[in-house]
C-alpha positions, 0 to 999 in steps of 0.5 A: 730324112730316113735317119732322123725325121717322119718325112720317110717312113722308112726305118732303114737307109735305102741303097743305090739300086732302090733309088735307081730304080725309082727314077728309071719308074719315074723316068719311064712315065715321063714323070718328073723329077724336079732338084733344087741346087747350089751352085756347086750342084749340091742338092737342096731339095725335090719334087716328083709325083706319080700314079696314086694307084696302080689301076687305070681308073686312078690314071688321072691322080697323082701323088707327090713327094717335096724334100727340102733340107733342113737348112734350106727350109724356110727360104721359098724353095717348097713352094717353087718346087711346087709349083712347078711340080703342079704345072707339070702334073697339069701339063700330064693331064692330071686332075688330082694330085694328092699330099699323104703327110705325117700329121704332126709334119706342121710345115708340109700341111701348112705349105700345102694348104697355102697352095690350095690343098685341102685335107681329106682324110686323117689316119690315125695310127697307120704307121710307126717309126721311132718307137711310136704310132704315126698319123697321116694326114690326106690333102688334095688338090683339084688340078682341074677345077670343073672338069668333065670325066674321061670317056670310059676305057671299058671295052663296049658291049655290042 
């Protein structure tokens, strides 16, 4: 995906170690990271999300990344990966998870909305990536439809 598609937004490969990293980050938040595959455990796709933010008031959002290889698209595992993905992120006590999709990324806003997501926010222009300006799009889904706020954290004045 970084060599050949706007899905990553990243120009250069990332090594061993940054992933590695990533899944000791997601690991040690109980986060899931979800693969798909065959049955000769090559990989056909993911799942993962995590903080949106770095700051306790965002605690309660998410944000996701779902990869499906190209010759596996099409064939029902971004929506499987999902799903599961959104019951777990519930089962976290999250109240939103947030999609940010390369806006001419068709497929992922369609796949997206099909799951309920509704778009948010577009970007124009806030990144680049094979010699030209990308767009974001913003979709959000509410895991939590009505629910009540948090207490507070804050410490209490006296």
């Amino acid at each position: 995906a970084v060599l050949n598609t706007t899905a990553i937004w990243n120009e250069q490969p990332v090594d061993l170690a940054n992933r590695q990293a990533w899944y000791a980050s997601r690991q040690a938040q109980a986060y899931p990271i979800l693969v798909a595959v065959d049955s000769a455990g090559e990989a056909l796709g993911y799942s993962s999300f995590g903080d949106w933010r770095p700051f306790e008031g965002f605690r309660h959002t998410v944000e996701h990344s779902v990869y499906v290889r190209a010759d596996q698209r099409g064939k029902g595992l971004g929506p499987r990966l999902m799903a599961e993905l959104i019951e777990r992120a519930r089962a976290c006590d999250k109240h939103m998870m947030v999609a940010a999709i390369e806006s001419g990324n068709a497929a992922s806003v369609a796949l997206h909305d099909r799951l309920g997501f509704k778009t948010t926010g577009q970007m124009p222009q806030v990144g680049t990536k094979f010699g030209r300006w990308l767009d974001l799009t913003f979709m959000q889904l509410d895991l939590s439809p009505g629910a009540c706020a948090p207490a507070s954290q804050a410490p209490q004045s006296l």
